[in-house]
Phi, psi and omega in degrees: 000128229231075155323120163289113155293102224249056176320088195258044212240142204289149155298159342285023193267335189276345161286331169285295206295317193295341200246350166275313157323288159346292178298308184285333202218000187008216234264030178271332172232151177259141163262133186212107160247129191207105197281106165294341160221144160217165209278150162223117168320102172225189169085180165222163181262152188301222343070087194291328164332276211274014185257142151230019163203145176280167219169101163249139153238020177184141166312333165303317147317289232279318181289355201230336169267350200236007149263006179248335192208159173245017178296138129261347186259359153292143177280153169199152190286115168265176202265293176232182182317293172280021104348268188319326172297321168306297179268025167263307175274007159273014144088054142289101173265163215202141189242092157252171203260188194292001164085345149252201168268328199275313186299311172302297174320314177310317211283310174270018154263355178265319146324329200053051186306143192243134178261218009282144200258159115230177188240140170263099186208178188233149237325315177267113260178122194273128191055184190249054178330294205245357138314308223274307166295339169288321177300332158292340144127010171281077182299132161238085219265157178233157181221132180247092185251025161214217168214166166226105159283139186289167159210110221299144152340133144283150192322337200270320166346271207302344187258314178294359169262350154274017089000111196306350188256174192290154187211119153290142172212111177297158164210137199246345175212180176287318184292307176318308135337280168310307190296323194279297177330295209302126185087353206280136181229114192232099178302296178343110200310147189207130146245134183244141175251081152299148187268323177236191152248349172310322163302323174309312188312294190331290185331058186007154177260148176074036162269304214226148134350297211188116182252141197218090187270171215287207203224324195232144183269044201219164176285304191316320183261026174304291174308282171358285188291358174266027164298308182314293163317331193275319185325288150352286167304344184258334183287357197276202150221145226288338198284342201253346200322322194297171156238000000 
């Protein structure tokens, strides 16, 4: 029996993620992606003159500020690695963090950063970045240049969760969680890959089998952490698979 890994995570992260799977688990799982948001460009950027750090929490900012402006000499904080990979090949330098928001926050308050700081992220935005730093005593600004629009499943999607085999589904956020979740009716045996536990919290109780959150806020340890499930899904036999 063969598990589908069921990607809802927006392009262009869930087309990387998906190729990582790939590499990691090759032909032991089948892949279906299909992105519950998707990004859309808004907003404008400040008078840039008066920031002396930049602030990402997600590649979709680092993309979206470097199709707006051609400043490269601000210095600037990523939330995590590929983030930090991002505004790196948009020719930045860049430090990156712990892979949340609370990590982010330590690290340049542990820098002693001077500000005025802003942060670039989009309409739905995880913790209060740059409340917790203007408070901390860091002015800190926000410039909001994208959206995450919701979107329904696609048709290959809704048919492999009515399907007797088992199906993983990574969720990279709390909202992606609530958007996949809501309404969701699945004959299919179903485990979930959390990114957190505020992503875990989304997660209905008596939805899924099994919620199995990463170790880490990263796609490695995303992957990691589904071994286990897949592991899980292959013990299943194919007569019993429903649930």
């Amino acid at each position: 029996m063969v598990p589908t890994i069921l990607i809802t995570r927006p392009d262009p992260s869930g087309a990387a993620f998906a190729d990582q799977v790939r590499r990691r688990f090759g032909n032991t799982v089948q892949i279906v992606l299909s992105p519950v948001l998707k990004i859309e460009r808004c907003g404008s950027l400040p008078d840039l003159s008066r920031f002396r750090t930049l602030i990402f929490t997600s590649r979709h900012g680092v993309e979206a500020f470097a199709a707006l402006s051609d400043r490269r000499d601000l210095p600037a904080y990523a939330v995590g690695d590929a983030t930090a990979r991002s505004a790196r090949d948009a020719g930045m330098s860049v430090v990156a963090c712990g892979g949340d928001a609370p990590s982010l926050v330590a690290r340049i308050l542990a820098d002693e950063v001077q500000g005025p700081c802003l942060h670039i992220h989009g309409e739905h935005a995880a913790g209060n970045i740059s409340g917790d730093l203007t408070l901390a005593g860091i002015e800190t600004h926000e410039a909001i240049l994208y959206r995450q629009v919701a979107v329904d499943l696609n048709d290959m999607a809704k048919a492999v969760l009515q399907r007797g085999t088992p199906v993983i589904v990574p969720l990279f956020s709390p909202r992606s969680a609530r958007l996949f979740c809501q309404g969701l009716t699945a004959r299919a045996p179903l485990w979930a890959v959390a990114i957190s536990e505020n992503a875990r919290a989304e997660i209905p109780a008596g939805l899924v089998r099994d919620v199995v959150i990463a170790r880490h806020p990263s796609a490695p340890a995303m992957l990691d952490a589904m071994q286990g499930p897949i592991d899980a899904a292959k013990r299943l036999e194919g007569g019993n698979a429903a649930k």
